[in-house]
C-alpha positions in Angstrom: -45.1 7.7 -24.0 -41.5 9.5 -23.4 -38.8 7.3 -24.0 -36.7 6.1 -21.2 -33.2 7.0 -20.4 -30.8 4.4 -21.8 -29.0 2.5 -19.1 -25.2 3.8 -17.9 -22.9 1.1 -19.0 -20.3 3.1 -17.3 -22.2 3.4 -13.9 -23.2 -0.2 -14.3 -19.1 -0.9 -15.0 -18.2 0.6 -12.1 -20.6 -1.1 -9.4 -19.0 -4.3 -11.4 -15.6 -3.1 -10.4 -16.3 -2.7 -7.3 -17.8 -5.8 -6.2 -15.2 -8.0 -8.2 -12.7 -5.6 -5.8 -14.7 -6.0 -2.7 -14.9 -10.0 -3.1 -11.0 -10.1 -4.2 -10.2 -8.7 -0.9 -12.6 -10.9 0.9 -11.6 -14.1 -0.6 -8.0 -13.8 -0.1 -8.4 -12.9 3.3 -10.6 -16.2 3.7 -9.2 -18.8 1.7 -5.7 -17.5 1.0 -3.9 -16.2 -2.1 -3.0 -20.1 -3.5 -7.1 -21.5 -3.4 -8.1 -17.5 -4.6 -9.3 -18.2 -8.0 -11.1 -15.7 -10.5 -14.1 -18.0 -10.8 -14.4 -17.6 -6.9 -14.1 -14.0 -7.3 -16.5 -14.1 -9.8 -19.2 -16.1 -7.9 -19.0 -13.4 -4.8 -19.0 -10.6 -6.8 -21.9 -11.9 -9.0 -20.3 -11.5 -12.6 -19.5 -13.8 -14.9 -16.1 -14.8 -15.0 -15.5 -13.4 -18.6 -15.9 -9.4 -17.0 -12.8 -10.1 -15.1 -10.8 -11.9 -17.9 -11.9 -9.1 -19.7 -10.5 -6.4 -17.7 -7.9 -8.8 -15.9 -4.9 -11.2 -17.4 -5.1 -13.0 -13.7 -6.1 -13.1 -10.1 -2.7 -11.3 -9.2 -3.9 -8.6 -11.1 -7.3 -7.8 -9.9 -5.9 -8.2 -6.5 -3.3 -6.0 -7.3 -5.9 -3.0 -8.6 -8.3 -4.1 -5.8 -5.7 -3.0 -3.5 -4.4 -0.4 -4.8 -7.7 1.5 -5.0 -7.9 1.7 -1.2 -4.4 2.7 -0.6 -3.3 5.5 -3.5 -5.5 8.2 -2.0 -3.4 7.9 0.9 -0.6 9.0 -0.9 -2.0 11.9 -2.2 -2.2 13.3 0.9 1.7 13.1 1.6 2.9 12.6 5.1 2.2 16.2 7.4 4.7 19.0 7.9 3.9 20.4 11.6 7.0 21.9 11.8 8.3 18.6 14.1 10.1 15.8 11.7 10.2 13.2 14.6 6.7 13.9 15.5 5.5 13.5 12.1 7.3 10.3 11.1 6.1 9.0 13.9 2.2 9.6 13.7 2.2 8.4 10.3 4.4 5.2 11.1 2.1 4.6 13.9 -0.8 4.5 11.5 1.1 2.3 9.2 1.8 -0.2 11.8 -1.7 -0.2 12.8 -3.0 -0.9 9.2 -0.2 -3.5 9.1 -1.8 -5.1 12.2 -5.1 -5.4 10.7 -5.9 -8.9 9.8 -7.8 -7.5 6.7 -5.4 -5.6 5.5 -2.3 -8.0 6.0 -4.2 -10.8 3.7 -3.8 -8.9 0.4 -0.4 -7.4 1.3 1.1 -10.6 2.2 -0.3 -12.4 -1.2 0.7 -9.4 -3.7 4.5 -9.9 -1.9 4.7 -13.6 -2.5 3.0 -13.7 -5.8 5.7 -10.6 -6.5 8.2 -13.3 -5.9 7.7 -15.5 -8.0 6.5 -13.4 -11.0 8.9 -10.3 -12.0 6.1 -8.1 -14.0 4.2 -8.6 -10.9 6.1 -7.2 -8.7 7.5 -4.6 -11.1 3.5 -3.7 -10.9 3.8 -3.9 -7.3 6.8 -1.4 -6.7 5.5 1.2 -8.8 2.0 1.4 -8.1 2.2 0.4 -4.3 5.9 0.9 -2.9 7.4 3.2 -4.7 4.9 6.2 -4.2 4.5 4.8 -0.6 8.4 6.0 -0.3 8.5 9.2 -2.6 6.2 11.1 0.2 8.8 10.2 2.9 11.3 11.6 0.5 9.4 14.4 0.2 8.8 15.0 3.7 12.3 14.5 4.7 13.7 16.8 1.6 11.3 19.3 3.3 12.7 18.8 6.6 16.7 19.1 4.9 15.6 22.5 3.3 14.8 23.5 6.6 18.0 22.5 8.1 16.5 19.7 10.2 18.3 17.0 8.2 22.1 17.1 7.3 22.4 18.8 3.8 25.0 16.1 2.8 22.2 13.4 3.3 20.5 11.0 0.3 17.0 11.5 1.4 16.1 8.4 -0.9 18.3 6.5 1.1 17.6 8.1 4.6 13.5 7.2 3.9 14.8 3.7 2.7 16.3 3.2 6.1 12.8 4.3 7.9 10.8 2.0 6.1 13.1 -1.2 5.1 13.5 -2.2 9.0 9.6 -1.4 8.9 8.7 -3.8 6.3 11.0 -6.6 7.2 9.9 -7.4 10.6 6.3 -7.3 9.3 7.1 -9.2 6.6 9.4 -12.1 8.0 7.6 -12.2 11.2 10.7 -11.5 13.0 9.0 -8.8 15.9 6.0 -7.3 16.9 5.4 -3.9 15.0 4.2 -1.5 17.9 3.8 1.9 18.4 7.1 1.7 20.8 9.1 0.3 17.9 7.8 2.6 15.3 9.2 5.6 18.0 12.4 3.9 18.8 13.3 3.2 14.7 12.4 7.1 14.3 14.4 8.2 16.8 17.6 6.1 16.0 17.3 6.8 12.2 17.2 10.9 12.9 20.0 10.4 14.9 22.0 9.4 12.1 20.2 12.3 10.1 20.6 15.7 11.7 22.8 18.2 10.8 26.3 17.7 12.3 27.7 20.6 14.5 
């Protein structure tokens, strides 16, 4: 009789992972980040609550990875270079806005910032696995842009990209406006304006 194949732990890991990421999202989105707790995580995702306090110090944490899984291949793609630095900002701040928009989406955001608040190695976390790449591809694009003479030479693209995205994130995050396509163009367009090259 041949001998079967010993099980993949690592395969088996993995679809754990997964589902403790998938029910993460889902809870916090349903009950809120304050009654999320890592037993209810662990009851969706059908583990016992010792796999996530084994890969996990606390529910911040697995939220923060469950989140994060989703969002850092966007990065890698970078924001486009068509030639048109208006056009671009502006598709991919569309996009944003649109993600922003979605209930789904907003539920985990919204609980990493507050639980960031209140807990400085959280939000440490948060800024450099979520924020800060999130701002080094507008750097990037806009740097691209200066090279080719689009954006004034004397300009601090760090800055320049934190003035694109810091009017972004606030009236999403205080509630203070509606974050629509039209606003997304009208933030581009009055940022560039203070960007190009002066004659």
């Amino acid at each position: 009789m041949a001998n079967k194949p010993a099980p993949d732990a690592s395969r088996r890991s993995e679809r754990s992972r997964r589902a403790i990421f998938d029910a993460a999202l889902a809870l916090v989105g349903e009950v809120g980040y304050h009654k999320l707790t890592i037993e209810g995580i662990a009851a969706r995702a059908g583990v016992g609550k010792q796999t996530i306090y084994r890969w996990w110090p606390s529910k911040a944490a697995v939220l923060l990875d469950a989140f994060s899984a989703g969002v850092e291949d966007d990065y890698e793609q970078g924001i486009p270079d068509t030639g048109d630095l208006a056009a671009d900002l502006k598709s991919v701040l569309r996009a944003t806005a649109d993600e922003f928009n979605d209930a789904t989406w907003q539920a985990p955001y919204r609980a990493l910032a507050v639980a960031g608040a209140n807990d400085e190695e959280l939000s440490r976390t948060f800024v450099g696995r979520l924020l800060e790449p999130g701002i080094r591809v507008y750097v990037e694009r806009l740097r691209a842009a200066q090279e080719a003479g689009e954006v004034d030479p004397g300009i601090d693209v760090r800055i320049a990209a934190e003035m694109l995205l810091s009017p972004f994130s606030q009236r999403w995050l205080m509630r203070t406006g509606e974050l629509t396509h039209d606003y997304v163009d009208t933030l581009v367009d009055q940022v560039l304006r203070g960007l190009r090259p002066r004659d």
